[in-house]
DRENGU-848904 format. One record per residue: x, y, z of N, C-alpha, C in turn; residue in one letter. Coordinates in steps of 0.05 Angstrom, whole numbers, plus 5000, padded with zeros to 4 digits. Example, Ala and Ser with C-alpha at 12.3 -4.5 7.8 and 13.67 -1.06 7.14 Angstrom:
REM DRENGU-848904
526448865156524649105156526449345156A
525749555142527349795143525850015157S
END
This chain:
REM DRENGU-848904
499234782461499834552478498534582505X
498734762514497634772545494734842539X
493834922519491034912515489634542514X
491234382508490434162503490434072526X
493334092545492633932577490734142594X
489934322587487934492608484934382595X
485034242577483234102566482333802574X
484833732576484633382586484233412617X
485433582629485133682653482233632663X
481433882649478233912654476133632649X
476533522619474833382613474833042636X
478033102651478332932674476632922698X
476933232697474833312718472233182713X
471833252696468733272689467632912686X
468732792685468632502680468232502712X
471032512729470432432754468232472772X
466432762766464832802777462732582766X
462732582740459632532728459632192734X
462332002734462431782756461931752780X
461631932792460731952830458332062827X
456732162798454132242808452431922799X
454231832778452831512779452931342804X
455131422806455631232830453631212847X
453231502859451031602887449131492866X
447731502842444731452832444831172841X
446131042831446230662837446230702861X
447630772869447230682910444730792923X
443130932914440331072913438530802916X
438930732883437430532875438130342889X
439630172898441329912912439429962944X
439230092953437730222986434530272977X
434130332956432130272951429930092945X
431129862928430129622923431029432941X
432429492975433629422992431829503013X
429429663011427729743030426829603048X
425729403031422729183035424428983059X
426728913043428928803056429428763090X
430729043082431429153109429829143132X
427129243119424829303146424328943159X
424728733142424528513145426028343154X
428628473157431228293160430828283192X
430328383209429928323236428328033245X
426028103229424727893241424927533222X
426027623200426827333173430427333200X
431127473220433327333223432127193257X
429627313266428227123284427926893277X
425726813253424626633243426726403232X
429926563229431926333229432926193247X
432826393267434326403292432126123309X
429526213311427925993319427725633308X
428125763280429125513259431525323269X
433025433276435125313282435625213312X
434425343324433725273356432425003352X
430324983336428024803342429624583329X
431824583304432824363296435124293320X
436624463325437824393349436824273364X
434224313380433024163398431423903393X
431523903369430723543358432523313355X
435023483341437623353337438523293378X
438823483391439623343411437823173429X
435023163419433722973443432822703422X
433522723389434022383383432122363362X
431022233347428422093331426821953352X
424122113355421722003371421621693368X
421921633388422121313403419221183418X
416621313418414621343431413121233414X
411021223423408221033404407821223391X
406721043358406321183345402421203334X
401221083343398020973342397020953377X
394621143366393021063392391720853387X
391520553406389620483399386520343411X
385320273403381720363409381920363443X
380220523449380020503475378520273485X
378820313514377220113522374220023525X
372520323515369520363515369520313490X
371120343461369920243438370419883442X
373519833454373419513447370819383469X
369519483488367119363508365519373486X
365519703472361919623459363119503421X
364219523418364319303394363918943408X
366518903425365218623430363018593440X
361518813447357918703457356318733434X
357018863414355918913394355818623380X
358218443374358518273363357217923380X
357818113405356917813415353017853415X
353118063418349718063423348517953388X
349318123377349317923348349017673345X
350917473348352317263347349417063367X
348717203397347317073410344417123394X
343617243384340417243365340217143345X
341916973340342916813306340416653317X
340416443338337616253343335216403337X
334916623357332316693358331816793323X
333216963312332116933277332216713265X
332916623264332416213254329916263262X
329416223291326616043302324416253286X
324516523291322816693280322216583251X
324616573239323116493214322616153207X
323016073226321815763225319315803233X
319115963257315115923254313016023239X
315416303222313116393205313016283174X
315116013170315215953151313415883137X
311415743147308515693133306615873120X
307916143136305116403118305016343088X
306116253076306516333041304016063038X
304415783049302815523043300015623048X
300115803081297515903091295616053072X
296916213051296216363043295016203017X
296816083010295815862991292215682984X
292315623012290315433026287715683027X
288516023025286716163040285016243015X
288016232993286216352972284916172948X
285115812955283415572953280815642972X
280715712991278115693004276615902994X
277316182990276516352982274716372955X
276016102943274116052914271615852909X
271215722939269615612950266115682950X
264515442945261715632944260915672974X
261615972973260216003001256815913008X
255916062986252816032986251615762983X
252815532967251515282970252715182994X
255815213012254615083037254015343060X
253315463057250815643068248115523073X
246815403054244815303041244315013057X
246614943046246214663072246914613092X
247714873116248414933134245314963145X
244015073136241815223142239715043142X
239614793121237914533122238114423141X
240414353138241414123163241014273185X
240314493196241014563232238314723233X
236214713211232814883217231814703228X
232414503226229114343245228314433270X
230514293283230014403321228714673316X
229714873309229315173310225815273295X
226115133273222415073266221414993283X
221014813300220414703318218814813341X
221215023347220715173373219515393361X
219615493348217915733337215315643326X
214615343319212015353309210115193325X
212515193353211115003379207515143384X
207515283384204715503398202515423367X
203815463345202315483328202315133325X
202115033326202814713327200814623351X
200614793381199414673397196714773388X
196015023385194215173378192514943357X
193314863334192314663315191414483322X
193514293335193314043342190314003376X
190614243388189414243416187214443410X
186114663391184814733392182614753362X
184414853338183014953318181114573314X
183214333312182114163297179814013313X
180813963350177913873360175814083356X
176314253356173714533350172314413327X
173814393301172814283281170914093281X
172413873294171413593300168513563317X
169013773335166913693359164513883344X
164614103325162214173306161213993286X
162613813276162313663252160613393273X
161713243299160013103308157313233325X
157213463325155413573338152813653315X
153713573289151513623275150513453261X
152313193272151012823269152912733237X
154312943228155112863212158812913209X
159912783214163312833229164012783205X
164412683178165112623153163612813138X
162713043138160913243124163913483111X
163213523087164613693075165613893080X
163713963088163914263105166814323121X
166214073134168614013171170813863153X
170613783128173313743111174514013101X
173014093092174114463091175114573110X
174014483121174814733144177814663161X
177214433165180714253165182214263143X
181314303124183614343107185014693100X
182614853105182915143112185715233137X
185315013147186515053183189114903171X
189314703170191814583170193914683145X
192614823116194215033093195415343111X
193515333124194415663150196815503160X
196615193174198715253191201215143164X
200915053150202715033135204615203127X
202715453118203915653105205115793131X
205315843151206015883172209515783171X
209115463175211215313174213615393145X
211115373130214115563114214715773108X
213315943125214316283119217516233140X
215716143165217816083193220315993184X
220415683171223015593148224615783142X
223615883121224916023105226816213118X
224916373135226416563150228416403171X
228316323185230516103197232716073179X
232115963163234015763148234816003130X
234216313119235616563116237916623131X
236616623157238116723184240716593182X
241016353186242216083191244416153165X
242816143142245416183119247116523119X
245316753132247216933142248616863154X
248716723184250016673202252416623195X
251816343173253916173163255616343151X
254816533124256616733113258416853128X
257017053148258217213173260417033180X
259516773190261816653206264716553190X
263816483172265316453142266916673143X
265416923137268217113129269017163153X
268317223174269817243204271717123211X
271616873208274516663203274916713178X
275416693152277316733146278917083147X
277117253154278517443150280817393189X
279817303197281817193220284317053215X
283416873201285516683186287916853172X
286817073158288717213143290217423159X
288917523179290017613196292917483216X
291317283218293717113235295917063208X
295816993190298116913176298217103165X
298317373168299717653162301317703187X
300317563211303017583230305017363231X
304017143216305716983213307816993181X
307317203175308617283154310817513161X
308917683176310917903202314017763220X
312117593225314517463243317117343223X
316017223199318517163184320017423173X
318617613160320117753157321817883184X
320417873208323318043226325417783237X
325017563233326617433232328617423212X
328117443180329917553159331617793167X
329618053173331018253179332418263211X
333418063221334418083248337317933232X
336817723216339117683208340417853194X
339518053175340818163168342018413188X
340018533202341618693234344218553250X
344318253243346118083257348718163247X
348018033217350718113203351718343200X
350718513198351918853204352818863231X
352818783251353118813274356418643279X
355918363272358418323264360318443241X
359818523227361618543210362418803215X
360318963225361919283235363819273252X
363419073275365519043299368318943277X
367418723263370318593260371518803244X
370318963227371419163204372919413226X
371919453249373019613272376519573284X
375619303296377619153293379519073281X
379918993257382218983231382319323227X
380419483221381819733216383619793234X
382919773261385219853288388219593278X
387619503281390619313277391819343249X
390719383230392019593198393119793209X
391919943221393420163235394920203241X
395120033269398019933281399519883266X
399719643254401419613231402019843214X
400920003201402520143180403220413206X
402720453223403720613242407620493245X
407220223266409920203266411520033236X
410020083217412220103190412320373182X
410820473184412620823187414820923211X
414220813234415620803252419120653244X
418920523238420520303223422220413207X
421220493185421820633159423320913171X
423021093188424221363205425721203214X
427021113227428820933249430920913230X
429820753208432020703192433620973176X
431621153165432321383157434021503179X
434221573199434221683218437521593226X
437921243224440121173226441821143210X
441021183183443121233163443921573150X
END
């Protein structure tokens, strides 16, 4: 019998200890996985502590009552409305630009009708019509020379040898007057060459003038096109400036709106 309670005794013992050595192991472990904790609990009870300050100090000064949109200053609303009005005032001047250069397309029309034109036949009769005078003066000498010297020379040998109707003094006039002939038409020709250069030259000089000018009259329509279209970007950026700023506002104080009410219920 007393072997049995010196038994229960002991095995009492032996429980109680081997419960306090669990015990201490868990509370080991509990401070352990409590480490990270601990080292942190100082400053997670700042970061509340501030937390709660800062709600305190919102709660007692109210729901922000102040504007809620900036809006455009006064150097964007100056240069949008100059933007728009300067626009608005060059609407004439691109019209007119492209009213004067409206003709280039007809010009061009008319340029490339003339272009298929025989240059060379009125070349040709440019050159008929305006050689005389200019024969003229160039075959003045050879003309006086004939008329004042070669043919009385002729004449005054042919009566000087009693026979002024003699063959001879027909030859010989006819020798003289084929010289000056051929003269007359080398001279022609070359004139009336000249004359149809001229004509060409002047021909393509104007028209390549012509085309010139109505490539600026084609210039000018197009920056009159493209000024209108600079116009309308100019307006439509300002006004797109403008409605964006007042969308703004608006959905600014309907958020504004929308908090107020939250705020008061």
């Amino acid at each position: 019998m007393w072997g049995q309670i010196a038994g229960a005794v002991i095995g009492g013992m032996m429980n109680k200890s081997a419960a306090k050595s669990n015990a201490n192991a868990q509370n080991a472990a509990t401070q352990a996985q409590m480490a990270g904790f601990n080292l942190a609990k100082p400053y997670l009870e700042y970061g509340y502590k501030g937390g709660q300050d800062g709600l305190n100090y919102a709660l007692d000064k109210g729901a922000y009552s102040g504007d809620t949109y900036a809006n455009m200053n006064d150097m964007s609303t100056a240069g949008y409305n100059y933007m728009n009005n300067f626009g608005k005032g060059q609407m004439d001047n691109a019209q007119n630009f492209m009213n004067q250069g409206a003709n280039f397309a007809n010009n061009y029309s008319n340029l490339y009708n003339q272009a298929g034109q025989d240059a060379i036949g009125d070349a040709t009769n440019y050159a008929v019509n305006n050689s005389s005078p200019l024969v003229q003066a160039a075959m003045r000498d050879s003309t006086r020379q004939l008329n004042e010297q070669t043919l009385p020379a002729i004449n005054m040998a042919a009566s000087g040898s009693g026979n002024v109707n003699s063959s001879r003094a027909g030859v010989a006039d006819a020798v003289a007057r084929r010289s000056y002939d051929d003269r007359m038409a080398d001279v022609t020709s070359n004139i009336q060459d000249n004359l149809a250069n001229r004509y060409l030259t002047q021909n393509q000089n104007q028209f390549n003038n012509q085309m010139n000018a109505n490539q600026a009259l084609g210039n000018v329509y197009n920056t009159g096109f493209g000024m209108g279209s600079n116009i309308s970007n100019m307006m439509t950026n300002a006004g797109n400036a403008f409605q964006t700023d007042s969308q703004n506002q608006i959905n600014a104080d309907k958020a504004h709106s929308l908090k107020t009410t939250e705020t008061s219920s």
